[in-house]
NUDOTOR-737179 format. One record per residue (C-alpha): residue in one letter; y, z, x negated. Coordinates in steps of 0.25 Angstrom, whole numbers, plus 5000, padded with zeros to 4 digits. Layout:
// residues N
aYZX/...
***
This chain:
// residues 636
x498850864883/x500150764882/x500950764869/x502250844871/x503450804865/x504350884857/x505750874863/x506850764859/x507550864849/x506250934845/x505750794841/x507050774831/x506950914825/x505450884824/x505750764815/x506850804807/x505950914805/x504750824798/x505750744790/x507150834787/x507350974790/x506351024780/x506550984765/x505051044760/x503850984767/x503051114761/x503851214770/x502851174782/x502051304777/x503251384779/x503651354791/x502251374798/x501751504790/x503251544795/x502951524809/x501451584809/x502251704803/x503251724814/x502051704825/x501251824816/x502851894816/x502751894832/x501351924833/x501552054825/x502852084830/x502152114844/x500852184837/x501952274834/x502752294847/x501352284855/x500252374853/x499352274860/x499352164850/x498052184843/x498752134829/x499152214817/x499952164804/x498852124794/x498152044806/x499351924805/x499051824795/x499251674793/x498251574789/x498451434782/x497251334783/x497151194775/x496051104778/x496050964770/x495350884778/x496150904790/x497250904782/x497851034789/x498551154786/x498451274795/x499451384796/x498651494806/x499251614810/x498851734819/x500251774825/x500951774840/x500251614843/x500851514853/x500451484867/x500851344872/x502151364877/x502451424863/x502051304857/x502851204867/x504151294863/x503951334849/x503251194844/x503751094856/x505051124852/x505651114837/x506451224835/x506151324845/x505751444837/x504851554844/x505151634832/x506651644833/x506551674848/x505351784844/x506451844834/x507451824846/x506851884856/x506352024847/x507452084842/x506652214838/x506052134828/x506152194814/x505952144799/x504852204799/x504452174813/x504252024808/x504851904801/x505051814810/x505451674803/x505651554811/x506951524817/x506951364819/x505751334828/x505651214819/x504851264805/x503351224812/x503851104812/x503751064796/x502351054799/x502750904803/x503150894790/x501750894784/x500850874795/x500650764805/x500150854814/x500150994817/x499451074827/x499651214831/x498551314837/x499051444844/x498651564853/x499751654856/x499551794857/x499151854871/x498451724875/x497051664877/x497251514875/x497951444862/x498751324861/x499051204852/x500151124849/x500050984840/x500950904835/x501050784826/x502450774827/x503650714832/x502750644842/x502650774850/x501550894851/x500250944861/x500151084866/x498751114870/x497851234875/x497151264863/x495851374865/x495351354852/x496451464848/x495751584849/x496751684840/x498051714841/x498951634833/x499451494826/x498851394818/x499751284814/x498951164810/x499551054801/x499050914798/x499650864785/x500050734784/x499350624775/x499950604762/x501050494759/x501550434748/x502750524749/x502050644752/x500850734749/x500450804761/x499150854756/x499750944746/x499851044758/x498451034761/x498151114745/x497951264747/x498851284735/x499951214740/x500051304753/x499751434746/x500851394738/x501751364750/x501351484758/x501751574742/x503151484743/x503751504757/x502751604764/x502251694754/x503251814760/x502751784775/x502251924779/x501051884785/x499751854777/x499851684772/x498251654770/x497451524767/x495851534762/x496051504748/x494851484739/x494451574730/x493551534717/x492651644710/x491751614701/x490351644706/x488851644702/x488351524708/x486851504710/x486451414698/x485851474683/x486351424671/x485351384661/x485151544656/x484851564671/x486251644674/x486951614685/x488051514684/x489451544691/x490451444698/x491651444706/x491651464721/x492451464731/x492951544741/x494051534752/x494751644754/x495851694764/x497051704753/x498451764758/x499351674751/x500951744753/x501251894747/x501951914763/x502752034756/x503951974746/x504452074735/x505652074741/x505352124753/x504552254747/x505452374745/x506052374730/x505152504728/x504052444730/x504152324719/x504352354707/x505052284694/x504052224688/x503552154701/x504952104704/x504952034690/x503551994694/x503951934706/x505151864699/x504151804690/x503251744698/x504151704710/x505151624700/x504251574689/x505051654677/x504251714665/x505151814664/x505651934673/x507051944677/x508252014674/x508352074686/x507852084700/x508652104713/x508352154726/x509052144740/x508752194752/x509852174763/x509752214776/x510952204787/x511752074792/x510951994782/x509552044778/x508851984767/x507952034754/x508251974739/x507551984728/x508451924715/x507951914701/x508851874689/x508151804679/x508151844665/x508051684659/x508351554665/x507351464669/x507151334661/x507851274672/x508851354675/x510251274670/x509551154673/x509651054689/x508051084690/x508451234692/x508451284708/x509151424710/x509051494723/x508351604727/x507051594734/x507551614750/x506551684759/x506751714777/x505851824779/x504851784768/x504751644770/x505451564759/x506551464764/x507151404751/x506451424737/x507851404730/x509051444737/x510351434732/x511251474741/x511151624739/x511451654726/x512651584718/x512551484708/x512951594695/x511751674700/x510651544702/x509751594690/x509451724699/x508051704707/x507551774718/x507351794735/x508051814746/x507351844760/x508151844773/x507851844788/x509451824790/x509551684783/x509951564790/x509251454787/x509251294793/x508151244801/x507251214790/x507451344784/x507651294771/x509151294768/x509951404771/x511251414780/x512451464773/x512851574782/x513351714781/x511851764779/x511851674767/x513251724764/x512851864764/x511551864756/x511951764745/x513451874743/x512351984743/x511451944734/x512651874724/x513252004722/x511852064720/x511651974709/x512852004702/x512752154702/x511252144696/x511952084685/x513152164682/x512052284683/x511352214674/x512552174664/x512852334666/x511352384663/x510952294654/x511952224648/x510652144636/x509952114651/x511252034656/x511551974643/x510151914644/x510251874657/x511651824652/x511151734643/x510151684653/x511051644665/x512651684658/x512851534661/x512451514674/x513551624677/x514551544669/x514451424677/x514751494690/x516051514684/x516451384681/x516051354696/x516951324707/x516551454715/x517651564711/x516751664718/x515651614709/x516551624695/x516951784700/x515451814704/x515151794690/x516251824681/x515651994679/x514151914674/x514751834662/x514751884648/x515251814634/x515251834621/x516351924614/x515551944601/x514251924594/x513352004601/x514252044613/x514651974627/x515652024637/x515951994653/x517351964655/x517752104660/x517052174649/x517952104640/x519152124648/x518952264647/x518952254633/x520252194632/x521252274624/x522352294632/x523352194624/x522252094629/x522751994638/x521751884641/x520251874639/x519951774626/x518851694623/x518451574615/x517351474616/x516451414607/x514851344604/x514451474599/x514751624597/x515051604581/x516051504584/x516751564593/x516951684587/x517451614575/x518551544584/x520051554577/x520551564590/x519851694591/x520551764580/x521951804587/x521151854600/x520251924589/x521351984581/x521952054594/x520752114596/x520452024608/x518852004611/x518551854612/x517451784623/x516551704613/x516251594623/x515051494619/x514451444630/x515251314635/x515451354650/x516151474644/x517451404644/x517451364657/x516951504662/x518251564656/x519251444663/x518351484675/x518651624676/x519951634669/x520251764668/x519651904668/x520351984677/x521851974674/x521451954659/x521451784657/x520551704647/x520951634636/x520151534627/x520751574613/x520651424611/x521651374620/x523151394619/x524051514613/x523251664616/x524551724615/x524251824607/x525251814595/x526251904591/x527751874594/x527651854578/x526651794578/x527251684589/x528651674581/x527551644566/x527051544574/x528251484581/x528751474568/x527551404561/x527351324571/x528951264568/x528851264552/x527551174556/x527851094568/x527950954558/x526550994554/x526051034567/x526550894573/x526050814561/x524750874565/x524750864580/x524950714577/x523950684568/x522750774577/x523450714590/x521950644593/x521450764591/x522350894596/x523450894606/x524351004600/x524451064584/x525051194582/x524951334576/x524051444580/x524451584581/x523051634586/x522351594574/x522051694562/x521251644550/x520951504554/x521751374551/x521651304564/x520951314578/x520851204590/x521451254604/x521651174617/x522751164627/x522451134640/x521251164650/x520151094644/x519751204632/x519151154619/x517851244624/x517951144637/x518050994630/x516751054621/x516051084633/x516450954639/x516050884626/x514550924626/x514350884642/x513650764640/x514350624644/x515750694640/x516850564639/x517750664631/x518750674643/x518850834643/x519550874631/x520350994628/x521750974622/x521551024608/x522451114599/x522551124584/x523051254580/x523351294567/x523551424560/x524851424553/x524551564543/x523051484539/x523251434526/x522751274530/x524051274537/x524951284524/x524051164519/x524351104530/x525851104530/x525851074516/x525050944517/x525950914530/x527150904518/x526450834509/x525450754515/x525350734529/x524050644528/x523150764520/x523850854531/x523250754545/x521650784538/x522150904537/x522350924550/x521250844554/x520350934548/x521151054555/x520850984567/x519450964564/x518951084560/x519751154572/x518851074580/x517751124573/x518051284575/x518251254592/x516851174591/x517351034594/x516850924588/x517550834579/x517750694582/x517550634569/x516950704560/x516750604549/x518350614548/x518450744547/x517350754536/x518250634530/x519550704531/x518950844525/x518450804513/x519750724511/x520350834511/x519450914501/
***
């Protein structure tokens, strides 16, 4: 029979199909397991509407054959077949999809009627991508005669009577290419390779996935050892192995699986030794139906805050896996969460591995957000130990949402985040808030390398005194959480080590005022002699037993320029514009005045030293060290 040719268009598409629209030459598999499971879908929805079709449920399977020698993988299937007039529309023509116009054409179909999956008409077609040739064998259902249609190609295709097809059904038979120096076809052709691409993307296909597999047992072979007992050796035995599970976890009702095989299933499906904190389950039905099954892991991968780590969640359409890491459903603050989603209603592109961004999306990514969120505010309720745990584990990843551009993102997480207000005690935001004595006006906090320094802050003593609670912040993003967020409710928050808290007494102001008149000289001997080193000198009225402290004016914090300081290939650019402030009732200050009178040169080391060591109490580093050491024990 003269070689047809595919249409103009078709013959593109065909093309673009070998080299471009698929990214992964291993999803061949997918697409024609898909296709024998849509033909098995029709067959078995008309053994269900006619009581003349001699087929039942466990009659359906499909079959995956590889011979090595031929160099051939076989898909076969036992569902509604193709004639030849099928084969010139569904095969002759690239994306003409039997399927869709079967799912169009029965709208009494029903979830449970069948799981219908193409909806391209060009999926069959990644066979090309691995195979110079493929031939495919049919006998529809209700007929006497098969047919077959081959390809190699671009180059067109051949539809011939084909009588040697005596039961109803497909079988898909794919030549695979020779190796190249870029390629290795062969791989393909290793048993282990397909069972392991059939567990990947089919293993939740409905119908049974099987390929004879052998089986070794250790069997008494003819032979005697030299005591005359019978030796034993390996054997082996092909055997007909189911290689998908067909029914997913998610899919059984919540009652019928319990806890520990949720736990179980995490464990195995994500590689993770340990079980999670905690699983969630979804199963939506209306506008948009789809099934989720979430886990929050107790402890990050090795990988996790590294570029090698891939979030997303494993993205199934009616059990066959389109994307093993999708990203686009959950937002970046929750990436560490793992789990499924499986939707008939998604819209995916042609090649069924990116998604579109449409309301369906919209809708199930909103959905399954807040349903993250509430698992862990329940679990910040219920077990406050757990989510400090899991806190510990994943606190930061929630802190850089908030420094992110995304206000929606800095809001959806602003209830999750907990800092230190004591030893052995964190707060959320509110929870402090709620705390706050009524005279309280703002929301304080200070940052430090560790919690024993912070706490130990000068600044901290007047906020302290009023019976103020103070955020202990230590971990460097802290500081730019707070600037992120700014305020809690209508309560602002304030960096004790910035500027005037404003919480004097008029006295206390007019003491102050007046001091700092008595010692301008002082202060402006003092600001010139530090003017490398400080933009401003002046007397404190926040600090309490401590002689002197560093402050900054300005946006860049002292918190920030550490921070800045530790990024590898800092030039120095980003520095905060320090303070000196010194406490006018502290004893050093008396000294000070008196060596200003009587010798200004003893009072400049003096004031270095000052200088120095109020960098030392905010955890800056000194610039010269050696003249420091040299100035105190001048000094001494």
């Amino acid at each position: 029979m003269a070689k047809r040719q595919f249409k103009a268009e078709s013959k593109r598409l065909l093309d673009l199909m070998i080299n471009s629209i698929y990214t992964h030459k291993e999803i061949f598999l997918r697409e024609i397991i898909s296709n024998a499971s849509d033909a098995i879908d029709k067959l078995s929805y008309l053994s269900l509407t006619d009581d003349k079709v001699p087929y039942k449920k466990d009659d359906f399977k499909i079959k995956i054959f590889v011979d090595n020698d031929a160099r051939t993988i076989t898909v076969r299937d036992n569902g509604i077949g193709m004639n030849a007039e099928d084969m010139e529309k569904n095969l002759g023509v690239i994306a003409q999809s039997g399927s869709l116009k079967f799912k169009s054409e029965k709208d009494d179909l029903s979830e449970n009627d069948t799981n219908i999956i193409g909806q391209f008409g060009v999926g069959f077609y990644s066979a090309f991508m691995v195979s110079d040739k493929v031939t495919v064998r049919s006998l529809k259902y209700g007929e006497e005669t098969g047919s077959q249609w081959v390809s190699t190609g671009t180059d067109g295709y051949t539809i011939t009577p084909c009588p040697e097809k005596t039961d109803v059904g497909t079988e898909v038979i794919m030549h695979i290419k020779p190796d190249t120096d870029g390629e290795n076809y062969s791989t393909f052709l290793e048993k282990i390779t397909i069972r392991d691409l059939v567990r990947k993307y089919s293993d939740y296909i409905r119908w049974p996935i099987s390929m004879d597999i052998e089986d070794y047992q250790f069997v008494e072979s003819e032979e005697k050892d030299e005591n005359g007992k019978p030796k034993y050796e390996y054997k082996a035995e092909l055997v007909d192995t189911v290689m998908n599970t067909m029914v997913p976890i998610w899919e059984r009702s919540k009652s019928e699986v319990s806890d520990d095989e949720c736990k179980e299933y995490y464990q195995k499906m994500f590689y993770d030794p340990n079980e999670p904190i905690s699983v969630i389950r979804v199963n939506a039905e209306g506008t948009v139906s789809y099934k989720a099954m979430l886990f929050i892991p107790s402890v990050p991968s090795a990988d996790f805050y590294s570029r090698d780590f891939k979030p997303g969640l494993k993205l199934y359409s009616n059990g066959v896996m389109i994307m093993e890491y999708c990203a686009d459903i959950l937002p970046d603050c929750f990436r560490f969460v793992r789990g499924i989603v499986d939707s008939p209603d998604l819209s995916l592109n042609i090649s069924r591995e990116v998604l579109q961004h449409d309301r369906q999306l919209k809708v199930i990514s909103n959905n399954l957000t807040k349903k993250v969120k509430s698992e862990l505010l329940k679990l910040m309720d219920s077990d406050r130990k757990k989510y400090e745990e899991f806190y510990k584990a994943f606190g930061h990843q929630l802190k850089y949402a908030t420094v992110s551009a995304v206000s929606d993102m800095r809001e959806m997480v602003r209830d999750l985040l907990l800092f230190q207000v004591g030893p052995d005690q964190q707060s959320t935001l509110q929870e402090y808030v709620d705390r706050m004595p009524e005279s309280q006006e703002k929301v304080y906090y200070v940052c430090a390398d560790n919690l024993k320094m912070a706490m130990s802050m000068p600044q901290t003593e007047q906020v302290k005194q009023k019976g103020y609670e103070v955020f202990y912040l230590t971990d460097p993003v802290d500081e730019f959480v707070f600037q992120a967020l700014d305020s809690q409710g209508d309560k602002p928050f304030q960096n004790v080590c910035k500027g005037d808290l404003g919480l004097s007494t008029e006295e206390e102001k007019k003491e102050a005022e007046e001091a700092a008149e008595s010692g301008k000289d002082l202060l402006e001997f003092l600001k010139e002699t530090l003017k490398d080193q400080v933009v401003d000198v002046r007397l404190s009225n926040a600090l309490v037993s401590h002689p002197v402290c560093l402050t900054s004016e300005g946006q860049i914090t002292l918190d920030m320029e550490r921070y800045f300081r530790s990024i590898p290939g800092d030039d120095g650019s980003i520095r905060a514009a320090r303070v000196l402030e010194l406490n006018p009732k502290h004893p050093i200050y008396e000294k000070l005045q008196h060596a200003f009178e009587t010798d200004k040169t003893r009072c400049a080391e003096m004031a270095k030293v000052l200088c120095a060591q109020a960098c030392l109490i905010a955890g800056m580093p000194l610039e010269d060290p050696a003249a420091y050491a040299e100035i105190v024990c001048s000094l001494l």
